[in-house]
TORZALUM-399246 format. One line per field, with one value per residue (C-alpha): residue in one letter; x, z, y. Coordinates in nm, 4 decimals. Layout:
resn A, ... $
u X, ... $
w Z, ... $
v Y, ... $
//
This chain:
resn X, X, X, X, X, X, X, X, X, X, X, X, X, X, X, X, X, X, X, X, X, X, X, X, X, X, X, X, X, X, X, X, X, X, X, X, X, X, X, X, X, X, X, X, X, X, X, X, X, X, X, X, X, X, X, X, X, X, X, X, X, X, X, X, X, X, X, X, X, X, X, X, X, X, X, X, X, X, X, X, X, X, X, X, X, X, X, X, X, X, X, X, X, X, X, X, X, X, X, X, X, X, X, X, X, X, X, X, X, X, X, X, X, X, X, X, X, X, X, X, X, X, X, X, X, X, X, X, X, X, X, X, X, X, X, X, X, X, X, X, X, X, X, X, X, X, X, X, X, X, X, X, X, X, X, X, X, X, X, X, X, X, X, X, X, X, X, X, X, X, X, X, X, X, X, X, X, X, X, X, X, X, X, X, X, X, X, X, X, X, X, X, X, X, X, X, X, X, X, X, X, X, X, X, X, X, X, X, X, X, X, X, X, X, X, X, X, X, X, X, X, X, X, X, X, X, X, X, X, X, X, X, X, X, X, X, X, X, X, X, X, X, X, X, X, X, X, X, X, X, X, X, X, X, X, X, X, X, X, X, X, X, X, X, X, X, X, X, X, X, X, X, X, X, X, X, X, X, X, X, X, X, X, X, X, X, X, X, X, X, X, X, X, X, X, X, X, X, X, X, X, X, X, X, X, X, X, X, X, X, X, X, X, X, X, X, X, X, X, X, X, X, X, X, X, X, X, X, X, X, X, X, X, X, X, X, X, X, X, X, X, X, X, X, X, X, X, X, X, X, X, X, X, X, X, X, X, X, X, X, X, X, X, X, X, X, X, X, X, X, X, X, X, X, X, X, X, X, X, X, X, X, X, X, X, X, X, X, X, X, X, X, X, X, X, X, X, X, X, X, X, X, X, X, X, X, X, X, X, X, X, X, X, X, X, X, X, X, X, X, X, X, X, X, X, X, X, X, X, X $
u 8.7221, 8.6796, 8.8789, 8.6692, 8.3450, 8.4893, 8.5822, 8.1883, 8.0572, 8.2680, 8.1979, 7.7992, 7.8235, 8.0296, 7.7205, 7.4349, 7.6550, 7.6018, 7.2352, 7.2155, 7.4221, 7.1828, 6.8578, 6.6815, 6.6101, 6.2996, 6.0265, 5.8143, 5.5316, 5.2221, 5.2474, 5.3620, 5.5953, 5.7642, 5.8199, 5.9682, 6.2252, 6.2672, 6.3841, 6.5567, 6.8008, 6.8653, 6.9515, 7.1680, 7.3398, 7.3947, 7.4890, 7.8021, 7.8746, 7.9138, 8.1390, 8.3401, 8.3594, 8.4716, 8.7412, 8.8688, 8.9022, 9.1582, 9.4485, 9.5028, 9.7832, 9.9369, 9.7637, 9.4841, 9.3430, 9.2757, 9.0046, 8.7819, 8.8947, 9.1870, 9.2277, 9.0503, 8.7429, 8.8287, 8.8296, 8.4678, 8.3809, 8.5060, 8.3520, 8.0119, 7.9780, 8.1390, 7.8395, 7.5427, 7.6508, 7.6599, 7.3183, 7.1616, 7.3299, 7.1053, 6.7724, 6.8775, 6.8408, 6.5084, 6.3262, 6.4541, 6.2364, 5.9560, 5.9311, 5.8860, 5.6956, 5.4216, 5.3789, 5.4762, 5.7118, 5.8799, 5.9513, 6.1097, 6.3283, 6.4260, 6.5781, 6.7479, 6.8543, 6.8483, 7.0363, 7.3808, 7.4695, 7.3496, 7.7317, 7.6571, 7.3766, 7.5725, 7.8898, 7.6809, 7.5957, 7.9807, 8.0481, 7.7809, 7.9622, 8.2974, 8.1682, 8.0381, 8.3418, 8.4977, 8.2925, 8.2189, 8.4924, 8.3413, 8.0186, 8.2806, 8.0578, 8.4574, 8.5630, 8.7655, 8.9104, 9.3055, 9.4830, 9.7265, 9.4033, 9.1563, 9.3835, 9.4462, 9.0714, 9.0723, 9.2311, 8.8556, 8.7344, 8.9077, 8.7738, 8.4308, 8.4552, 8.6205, 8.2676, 8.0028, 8.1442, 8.1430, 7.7707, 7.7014, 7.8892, 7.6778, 7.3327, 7.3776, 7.2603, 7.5142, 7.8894, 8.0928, 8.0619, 8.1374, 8.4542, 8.5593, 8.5050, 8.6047, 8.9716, 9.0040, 8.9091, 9.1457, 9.3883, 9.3515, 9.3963, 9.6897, 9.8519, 9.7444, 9.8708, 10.1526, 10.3271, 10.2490, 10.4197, 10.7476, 10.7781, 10.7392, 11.0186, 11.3320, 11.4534, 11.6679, 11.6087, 11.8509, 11.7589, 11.5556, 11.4006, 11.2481, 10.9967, 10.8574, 10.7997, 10.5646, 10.6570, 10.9022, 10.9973, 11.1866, 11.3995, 11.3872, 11.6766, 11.5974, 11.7980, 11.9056, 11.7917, 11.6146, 11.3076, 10.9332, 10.7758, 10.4894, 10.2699, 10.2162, 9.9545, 10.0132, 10.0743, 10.2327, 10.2021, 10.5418, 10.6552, 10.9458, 11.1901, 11.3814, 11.3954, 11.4371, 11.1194, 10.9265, 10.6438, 10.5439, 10.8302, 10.7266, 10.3403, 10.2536, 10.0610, 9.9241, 10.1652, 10.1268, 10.4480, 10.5816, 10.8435, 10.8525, 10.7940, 11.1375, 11.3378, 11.6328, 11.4414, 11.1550, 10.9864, 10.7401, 10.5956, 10.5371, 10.2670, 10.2656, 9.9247, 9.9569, 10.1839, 10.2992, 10.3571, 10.5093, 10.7661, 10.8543, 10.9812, 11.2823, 11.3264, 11.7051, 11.8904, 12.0109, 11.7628, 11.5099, 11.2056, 10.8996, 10.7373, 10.4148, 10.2773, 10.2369, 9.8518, 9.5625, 9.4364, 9.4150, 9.5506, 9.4693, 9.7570, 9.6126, 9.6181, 9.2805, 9.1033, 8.9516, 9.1722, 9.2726, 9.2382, 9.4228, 9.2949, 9.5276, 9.5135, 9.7574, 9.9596, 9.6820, 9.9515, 10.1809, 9.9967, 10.0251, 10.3640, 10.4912, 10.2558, 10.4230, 10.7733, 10.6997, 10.5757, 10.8884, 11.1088, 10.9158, 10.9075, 10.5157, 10.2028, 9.9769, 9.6854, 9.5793, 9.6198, 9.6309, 9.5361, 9.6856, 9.5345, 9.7232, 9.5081, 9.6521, 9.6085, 9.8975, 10.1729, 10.4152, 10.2272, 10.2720, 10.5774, 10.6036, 10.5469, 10.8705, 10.9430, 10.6280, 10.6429, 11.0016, 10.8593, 10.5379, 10.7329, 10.9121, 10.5878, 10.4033, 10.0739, 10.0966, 9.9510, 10.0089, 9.7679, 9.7905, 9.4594, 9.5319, 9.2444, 9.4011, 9.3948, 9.1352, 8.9080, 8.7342, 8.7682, 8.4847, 8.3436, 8.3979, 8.8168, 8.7891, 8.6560, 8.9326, 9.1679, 8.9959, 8.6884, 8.6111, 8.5543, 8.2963, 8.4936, 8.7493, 8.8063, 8.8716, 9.1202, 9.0990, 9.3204, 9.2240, 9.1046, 8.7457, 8.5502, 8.7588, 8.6449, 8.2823, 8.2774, 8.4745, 8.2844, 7.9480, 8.0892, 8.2057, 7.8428, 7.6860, 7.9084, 7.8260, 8.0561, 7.9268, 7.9728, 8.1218, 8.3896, 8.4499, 8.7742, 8.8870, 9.1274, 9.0974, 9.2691, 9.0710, 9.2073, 9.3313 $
w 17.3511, 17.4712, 17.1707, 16.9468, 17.0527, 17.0020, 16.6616, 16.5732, 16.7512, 16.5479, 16.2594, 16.3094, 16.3745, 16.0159, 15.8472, 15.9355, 15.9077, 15.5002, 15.5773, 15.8361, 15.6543, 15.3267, 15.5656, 15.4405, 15.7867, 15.7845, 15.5291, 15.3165, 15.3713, 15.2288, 14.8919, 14.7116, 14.4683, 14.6899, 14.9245, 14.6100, 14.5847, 14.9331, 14.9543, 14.6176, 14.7467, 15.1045, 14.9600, 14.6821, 15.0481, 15.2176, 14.9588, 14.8774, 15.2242, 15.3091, 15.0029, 15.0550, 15.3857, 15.3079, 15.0896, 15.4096, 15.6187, 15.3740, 15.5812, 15.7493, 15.9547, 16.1937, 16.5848, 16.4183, 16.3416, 16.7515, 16.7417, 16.5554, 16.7895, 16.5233, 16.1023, 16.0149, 16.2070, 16.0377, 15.6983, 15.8144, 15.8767, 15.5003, 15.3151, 15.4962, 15.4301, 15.0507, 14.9949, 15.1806, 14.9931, 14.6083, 14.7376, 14.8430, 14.4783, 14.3403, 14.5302, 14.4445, 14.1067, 14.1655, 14.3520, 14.0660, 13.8446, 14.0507, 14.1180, 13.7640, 13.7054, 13.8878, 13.6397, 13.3259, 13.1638, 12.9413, 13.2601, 13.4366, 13.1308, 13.0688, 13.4308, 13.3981, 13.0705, 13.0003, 12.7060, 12.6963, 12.8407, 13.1520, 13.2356, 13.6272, 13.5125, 13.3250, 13.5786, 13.7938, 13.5121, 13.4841, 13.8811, 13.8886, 13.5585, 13.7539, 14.0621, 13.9313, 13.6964, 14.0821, 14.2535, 14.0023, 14.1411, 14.4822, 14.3260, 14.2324, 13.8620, 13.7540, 14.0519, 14.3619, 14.2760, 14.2583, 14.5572, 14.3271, 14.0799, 14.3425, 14.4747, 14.0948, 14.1183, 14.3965, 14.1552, 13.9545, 14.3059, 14.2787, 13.9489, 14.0617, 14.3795, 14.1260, 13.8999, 14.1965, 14.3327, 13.9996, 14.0189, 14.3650, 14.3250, 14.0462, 14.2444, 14.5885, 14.7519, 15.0439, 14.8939, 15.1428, 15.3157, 14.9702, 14.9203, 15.3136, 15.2661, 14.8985, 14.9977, 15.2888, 15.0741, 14.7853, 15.0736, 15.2313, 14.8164, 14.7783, 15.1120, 15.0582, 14.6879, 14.6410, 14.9799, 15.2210, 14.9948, 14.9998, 15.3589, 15.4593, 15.6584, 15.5280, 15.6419, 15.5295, 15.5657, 15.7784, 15.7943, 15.6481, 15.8793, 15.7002, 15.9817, 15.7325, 15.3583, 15.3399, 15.6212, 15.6799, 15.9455, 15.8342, 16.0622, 15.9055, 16.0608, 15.9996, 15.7559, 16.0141, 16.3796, 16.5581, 16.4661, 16.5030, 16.8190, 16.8184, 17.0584, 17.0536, 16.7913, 16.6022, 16.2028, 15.9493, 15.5526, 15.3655, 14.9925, 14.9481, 14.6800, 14.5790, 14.1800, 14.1890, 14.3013, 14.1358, 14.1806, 14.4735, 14.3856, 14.4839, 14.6386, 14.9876, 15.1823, 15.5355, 15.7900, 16.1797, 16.3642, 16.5887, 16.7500, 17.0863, 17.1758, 17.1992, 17.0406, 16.7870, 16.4778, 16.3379, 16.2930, 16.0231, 15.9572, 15.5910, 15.5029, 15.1147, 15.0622, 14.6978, 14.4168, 14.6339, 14.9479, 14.8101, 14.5567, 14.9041, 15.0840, 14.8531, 14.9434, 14.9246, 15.2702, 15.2672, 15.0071, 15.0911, 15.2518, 15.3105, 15.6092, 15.7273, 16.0380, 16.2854, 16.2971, 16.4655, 16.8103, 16.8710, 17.1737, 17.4931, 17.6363, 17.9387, 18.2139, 18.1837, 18.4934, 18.3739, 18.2713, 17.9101, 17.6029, 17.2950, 16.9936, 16.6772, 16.3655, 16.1422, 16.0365, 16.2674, 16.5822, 16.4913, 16.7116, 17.0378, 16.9025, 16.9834, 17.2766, 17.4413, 17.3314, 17.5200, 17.8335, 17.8007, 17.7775, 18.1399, 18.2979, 18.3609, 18.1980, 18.2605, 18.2819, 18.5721, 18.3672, 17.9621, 17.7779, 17.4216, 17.1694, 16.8497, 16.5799, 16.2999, 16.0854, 16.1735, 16.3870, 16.1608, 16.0654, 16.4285, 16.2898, 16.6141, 16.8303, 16.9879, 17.0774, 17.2439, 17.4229, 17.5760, 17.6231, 17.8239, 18.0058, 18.2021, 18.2758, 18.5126, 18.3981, 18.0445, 17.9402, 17.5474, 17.3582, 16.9918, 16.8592, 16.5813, 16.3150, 16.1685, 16.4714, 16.6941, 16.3940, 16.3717, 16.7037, 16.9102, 17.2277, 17.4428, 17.3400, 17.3919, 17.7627, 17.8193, 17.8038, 17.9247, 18.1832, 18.3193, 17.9662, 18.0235, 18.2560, 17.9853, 17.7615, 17.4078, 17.1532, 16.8300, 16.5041, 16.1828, 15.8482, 15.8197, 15.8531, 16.1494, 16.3545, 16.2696, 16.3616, 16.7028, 16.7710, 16.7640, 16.9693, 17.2151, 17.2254, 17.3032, 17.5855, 17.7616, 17.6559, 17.5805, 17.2502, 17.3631, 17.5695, 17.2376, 16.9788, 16.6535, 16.4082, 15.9985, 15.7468, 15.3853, 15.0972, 15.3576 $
v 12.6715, 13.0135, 13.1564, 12.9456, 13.0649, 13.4627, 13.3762, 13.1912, 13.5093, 13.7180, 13.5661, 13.5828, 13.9678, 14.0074, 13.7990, 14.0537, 14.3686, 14.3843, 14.3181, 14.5619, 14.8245, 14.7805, 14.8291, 14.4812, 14.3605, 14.4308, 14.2491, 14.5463, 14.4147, 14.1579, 14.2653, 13.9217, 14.1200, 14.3297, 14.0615, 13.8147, 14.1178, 14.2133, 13.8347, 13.8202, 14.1280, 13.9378, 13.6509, 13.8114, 14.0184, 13.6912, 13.4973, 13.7509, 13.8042, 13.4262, 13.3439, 13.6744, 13.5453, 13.2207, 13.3750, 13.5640, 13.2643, 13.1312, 13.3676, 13.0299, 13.3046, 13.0442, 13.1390, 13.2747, 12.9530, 12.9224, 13.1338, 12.8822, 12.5794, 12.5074, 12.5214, 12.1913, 12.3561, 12.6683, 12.4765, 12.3022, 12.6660, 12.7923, 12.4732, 12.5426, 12.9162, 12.8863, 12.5694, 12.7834, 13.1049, 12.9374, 12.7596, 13.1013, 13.2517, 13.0197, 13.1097, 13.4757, 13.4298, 13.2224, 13.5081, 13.7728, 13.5402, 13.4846, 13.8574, 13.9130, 13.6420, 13.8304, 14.1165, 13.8241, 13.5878, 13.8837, 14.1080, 13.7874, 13.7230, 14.1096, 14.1093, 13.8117, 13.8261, 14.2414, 14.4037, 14.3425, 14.6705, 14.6251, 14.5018, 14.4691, 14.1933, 13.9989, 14.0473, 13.8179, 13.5635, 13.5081, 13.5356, 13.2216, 13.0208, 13.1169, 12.9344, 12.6493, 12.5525, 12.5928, 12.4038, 12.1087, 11.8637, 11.8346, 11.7325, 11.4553, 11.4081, 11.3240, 11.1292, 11.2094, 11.5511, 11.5686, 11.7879, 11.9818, 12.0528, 12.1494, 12.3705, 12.5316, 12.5491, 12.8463, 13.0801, 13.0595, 13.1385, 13.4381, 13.5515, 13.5107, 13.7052, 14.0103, 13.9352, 13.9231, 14.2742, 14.4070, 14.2590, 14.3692, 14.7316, 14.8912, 14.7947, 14.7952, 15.1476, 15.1224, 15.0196, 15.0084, 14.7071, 14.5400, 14.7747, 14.6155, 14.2681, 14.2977, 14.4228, 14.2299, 13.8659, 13.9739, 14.0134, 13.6716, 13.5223, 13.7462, 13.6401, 13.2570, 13.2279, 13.4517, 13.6198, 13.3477, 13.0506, 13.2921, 13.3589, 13.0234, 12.8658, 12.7425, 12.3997, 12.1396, 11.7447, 11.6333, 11.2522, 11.0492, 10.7385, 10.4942, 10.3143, 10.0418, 9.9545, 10.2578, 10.5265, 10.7826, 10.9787, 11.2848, 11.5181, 11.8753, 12.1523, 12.5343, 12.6371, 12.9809, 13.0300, 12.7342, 12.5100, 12.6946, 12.6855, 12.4420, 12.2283, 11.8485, 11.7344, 12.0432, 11.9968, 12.2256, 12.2894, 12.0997, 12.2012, 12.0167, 12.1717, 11.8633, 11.8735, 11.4885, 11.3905, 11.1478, 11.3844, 11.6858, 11.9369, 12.2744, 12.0926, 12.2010, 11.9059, 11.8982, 11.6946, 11.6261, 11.7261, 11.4076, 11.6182, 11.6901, 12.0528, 12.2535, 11.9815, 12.0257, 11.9142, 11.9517, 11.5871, 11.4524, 11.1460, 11.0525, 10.7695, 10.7018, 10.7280, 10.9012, 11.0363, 11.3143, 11.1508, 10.8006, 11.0599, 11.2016, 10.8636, 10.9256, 11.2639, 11.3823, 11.4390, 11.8084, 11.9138, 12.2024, 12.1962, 12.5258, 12.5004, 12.7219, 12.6833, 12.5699, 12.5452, 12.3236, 12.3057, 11.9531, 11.8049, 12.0166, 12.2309, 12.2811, 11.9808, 11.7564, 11.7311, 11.4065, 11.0539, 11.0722, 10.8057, 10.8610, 10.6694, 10.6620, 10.4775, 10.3993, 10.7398, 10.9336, 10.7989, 11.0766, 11.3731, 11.1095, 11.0254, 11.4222, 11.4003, 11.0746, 11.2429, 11.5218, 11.3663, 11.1613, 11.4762, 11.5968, 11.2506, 11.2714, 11.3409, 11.6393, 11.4429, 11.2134, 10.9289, 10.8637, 10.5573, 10.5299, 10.2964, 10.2426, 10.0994, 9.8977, 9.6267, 9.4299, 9.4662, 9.5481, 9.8349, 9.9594, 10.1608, 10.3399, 10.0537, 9.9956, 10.3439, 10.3939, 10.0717, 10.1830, 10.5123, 10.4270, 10.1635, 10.4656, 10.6273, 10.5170, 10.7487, 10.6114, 10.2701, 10.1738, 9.9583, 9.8397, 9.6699, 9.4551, 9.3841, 9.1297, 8.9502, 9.0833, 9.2084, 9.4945, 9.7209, 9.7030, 9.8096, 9.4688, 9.5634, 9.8689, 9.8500, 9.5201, 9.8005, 10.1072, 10.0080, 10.3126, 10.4516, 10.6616, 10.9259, 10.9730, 11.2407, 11.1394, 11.2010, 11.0546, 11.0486, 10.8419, 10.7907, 10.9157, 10.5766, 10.4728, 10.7983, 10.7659, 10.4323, 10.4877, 10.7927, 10.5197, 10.3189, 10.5928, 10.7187, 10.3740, 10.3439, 10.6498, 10.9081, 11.2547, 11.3904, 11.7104, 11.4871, 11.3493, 11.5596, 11.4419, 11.5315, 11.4708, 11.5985, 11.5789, 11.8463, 12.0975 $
//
């Protein structure tokens, strides 16, 4: 948490420092005009530092992620300052019309819309047209937008970060903190699209487990030296390079290791959820694999002081899975006590089920749970405290599709537990 709050404070500082370096910190006074413009050029400032910002937080350089409290916090982080920053590109252009609006309409228009050259002007125009053909999926006016298209979509993002510092070059009085945050964003593209994708590990699929009609388990062997160095509840970016796949060849995706820390293979659980991820139940033993990682900052590495519940639903087991693997490997846990709930529709959907029951039966700090909805219907609080009465003491874990962690975290919070006792991982077009 500590390294998370440097990297927020860090952060903050790099907001203001375009502001600062530019001198608008200070309003010019009660003069309606000048204040339109004063407001119009600190919006214009923000609004390029945020989404220049946003750009640089797309390293995602495996440990760096830590200082944020993990990468799906950093990605929170990147989707909040990109959103704020096209909003305040918006209000920018607003104020530049309501400044001239105060002398008339045709002084409004002319610096909106001046004569064609007036290149840094119209730079902007196209930064903003960039941006929006960008950022039009996630208004979702075409549906849910595809993973392998909104990912295409960033290279657009790109273009109109070129366009805005063309835009923001020609006027600003102080350059330089546009030059700095220029390079360093063109960097992070550069490193995400092209240099990262070739350095990424090699490994080869070694097995293929198939746990049930729908999930894999696949063990992955570096192709030279040994298997990354990771923690429990960690995941890792996959691009598998098997030319026989249905569909995925050469498509990174998000996956939570199950391994064990230190062991001989790298492990993955595969839930087909989608093209991608059903192509890759098929995937050929001794074909190639990329790996980059490992990132996130889930499960705590340090031991809890408090008793522990662990909360996983459906393919959202897999962090405990590594975690109860580890413990396993050690013989204890590191916590007084941990409580593991596996949440599923049926039991045959518990595809880890029998491994963790064998597991937990050999420690005696581990108690396994598995809530059946079929059966016991929707998980509620009177089930949860059958198995966990002292609820309120714990410190909680949780792993799941979206509506299943809002609705736990509800329940949590009518029953007493803080929300800062309260972590949760999701995954949603990382």
């Amino acid at each position: 948490m500590r390294s998370a709050r440097v990297g927020e404070l860090t952060l903050a500082l790099l907001i203001l420092l375009p502001l600062a370096a530019s001198g608008h910190l200070a309003p010019p006074g009660a003069d309606p005009t000048a204040m339109l413009y004063w407001l119009a050029r600190v919006t214009g400032v923000l609004a390029l530092t945020l989404i220049l910002l946003a750009a640089i937080l797309s390293f995602r350089i495996p440990g760096l992620d830590r200082w944020f409290g993990g990468l799906t916090r950093l990605w929170s982080i990147h989707h909040v300052l990109g959103w704020a920053g096209f909003v305040l590109v918006l209000s920018h252009v607003w104020l530049v019309a309501a400044g001239g609006l105060t002398t008339s309409v045709a002084a409004a228009t002319h610096r909106l819309f001046p004569p064609l050259d007036h290149g840094a002007i119209w730079a902007g125009w196209a930064a903003l047209l960039a941006l929006l053909v960008f950022l039009a999926p996630t208004f979702k006016f075409f549906g849910e937008p595809g993973y392998a298209r909104w990912k295409r979509l960033h290279l657009i993002s790109a273009a109109a970060l070129v366009l805005a510092l063309v835009h923001a070059l020609a006027l600003a009085a102080v350059a330089w903190p546009w030059w700095l945050f220029g390079a360093l964003a063109l960097a992070a593209i550069l490193w995400r699209k092209l240099l990262s994708p070739r350095m990424a590990g090699r490994y080869r699929v070694e097995a293929v487990d198939s746990l049930g009609p729908d999930l894999v388990e696949l063990q992955l062997a570096p192709v030279t030296g040994t298997p990354m160095a990771h923690q429990a509840g960690q995941f890792v970016y996959l691009t598998p390079q098997d030319p026989t796949l249905a569909s995925g060849c050469g498509e990174e995706h998000p996956y939570t290791l199950s391994s064990a820390p230190g062991a001989r293979h790298l492990r993955i659980g595969v839930k087909a959820l989608g093209d991608a991820t059903r192509a890759l139940q098929r995937v050929r033993p001794g074909s190639e694999v990329r790996i980059e990682g490992p990132y996130g900052d889930f499960l705590p590495r340090h031991p809890q002081p408090r008793p522990v519940l662990w909360v996983g639903a459906g393919i959202g087991i897999t962090p405990f899975v590594g975690a109860v693997r580890a413990m396993a490997e050690r013989g204890e846990s590191p916590h007084p006590s941990v409580r593991l709930v596996y949440a599923v529709n049926t039991r045959g959907d518990a595809h880890f089920a029998d491994e963790l029951e064998a597991l937990a039966a050999n420690l005696p700090n581990l108690s396994l749970a598995i809530h059946e909805r079929n059966a016991s219907g929707l998980l509620d609080a009177a089930w949860l405290r059958d198995q966990c009465p002292d609820l309120e003491r714990h410190e909680v874990w949780i792993c799941g599709p979206a509506p299943f962690d809002r609705h736990l975290r509800m329940i949590l919070r009518a029953q007493g537990v803080p929300r800062r006792r309260i972590h949760s991982e999701a995954f949603h077009l990382l």
